[in-house]
C-alpha positions as CSV (number, residue, x, y, z in Angstrom):
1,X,110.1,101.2,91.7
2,X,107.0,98.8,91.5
3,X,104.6,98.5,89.5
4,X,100.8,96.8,90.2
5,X,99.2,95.4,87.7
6,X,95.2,94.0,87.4
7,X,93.3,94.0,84.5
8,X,91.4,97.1,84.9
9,X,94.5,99.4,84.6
10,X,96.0,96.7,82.0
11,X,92.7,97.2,80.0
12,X,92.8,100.7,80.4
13,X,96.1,101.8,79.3
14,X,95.7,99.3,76.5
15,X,92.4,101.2,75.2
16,X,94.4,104.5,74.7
17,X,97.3,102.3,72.7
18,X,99.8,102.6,75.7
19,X,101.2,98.8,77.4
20,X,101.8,98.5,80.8
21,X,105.8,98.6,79.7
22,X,105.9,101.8,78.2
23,X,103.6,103.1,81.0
24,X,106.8,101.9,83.3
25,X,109.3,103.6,81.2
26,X,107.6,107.0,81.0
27,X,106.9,107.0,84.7
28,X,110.4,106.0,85.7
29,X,112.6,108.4,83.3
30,X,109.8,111.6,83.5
31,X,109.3,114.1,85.9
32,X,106.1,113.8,87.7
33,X,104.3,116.6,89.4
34,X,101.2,116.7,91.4
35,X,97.8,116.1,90.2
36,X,95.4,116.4,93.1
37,X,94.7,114.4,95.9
38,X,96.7,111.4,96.1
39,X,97.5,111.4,92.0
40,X,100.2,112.1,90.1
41,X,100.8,113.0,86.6
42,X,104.2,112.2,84.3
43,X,104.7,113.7,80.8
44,X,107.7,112.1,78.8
45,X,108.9,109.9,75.8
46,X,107.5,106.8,75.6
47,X,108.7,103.7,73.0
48,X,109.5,105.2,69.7
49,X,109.8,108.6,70.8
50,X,106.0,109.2,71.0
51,X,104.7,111.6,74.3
52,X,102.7,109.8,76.6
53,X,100.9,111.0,79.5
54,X,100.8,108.9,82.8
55,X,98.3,109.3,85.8
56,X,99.1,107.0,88.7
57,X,98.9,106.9,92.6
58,X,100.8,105.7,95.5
59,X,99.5,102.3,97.3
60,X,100.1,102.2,100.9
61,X,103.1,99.9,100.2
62,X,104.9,102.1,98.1
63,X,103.7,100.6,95.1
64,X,102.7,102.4,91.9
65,X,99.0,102.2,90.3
66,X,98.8,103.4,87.4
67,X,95.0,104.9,86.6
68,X,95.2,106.5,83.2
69,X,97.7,106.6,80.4
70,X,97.3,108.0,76.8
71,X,99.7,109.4,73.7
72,X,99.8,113.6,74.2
73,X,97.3,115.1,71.6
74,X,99.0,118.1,69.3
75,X,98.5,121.1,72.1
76,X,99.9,119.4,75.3
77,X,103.1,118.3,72.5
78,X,103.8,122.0,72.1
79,X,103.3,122.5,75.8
80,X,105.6,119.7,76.4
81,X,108.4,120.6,73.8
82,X,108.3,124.2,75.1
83,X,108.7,123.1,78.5
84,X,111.9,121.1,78.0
């Protein structure tokens, strides 16, 4: 799986406390589901055990883009833990 990487998504992942690295590892280990359109939506452990959310699309070549990424906040944590 490939990543692409620019500074907007860099910057914008960064903002919410989540690096382009753990980004990677949540979306590669979690399940993803659809989130509308042409996005999709992972919920998983991130680096140090922490839930992280990660929004991304599909470029034409396959590649990912991430959009969005943030830690869960205490609701979606209980959604998540019951869910597993």
């Amino acid at each position: 799986m490939e990543f692409r990487w620019n500074d907007w998504n860099v910057d914008h992942a960064s903002r919410h406390g989540v690096t382009p690295l753990e980004c990677e590892y949540v979306v590669r280990r979690g399940p993803c589901r659809h989130a509308g359109g042409d996005k999709y939506i992972v919920r998983g452990r991130g680096f140090g055990g922490r839930l992280v959310q990660v929004i991304y699309f599909r470029d034409d070549d396959g590649t990912v883009y991430v959009i969005h990424a943030r830690p869960l906040n205490e609701t979606e944590k209980r959604q998540y833990r019951r869910s597993i």
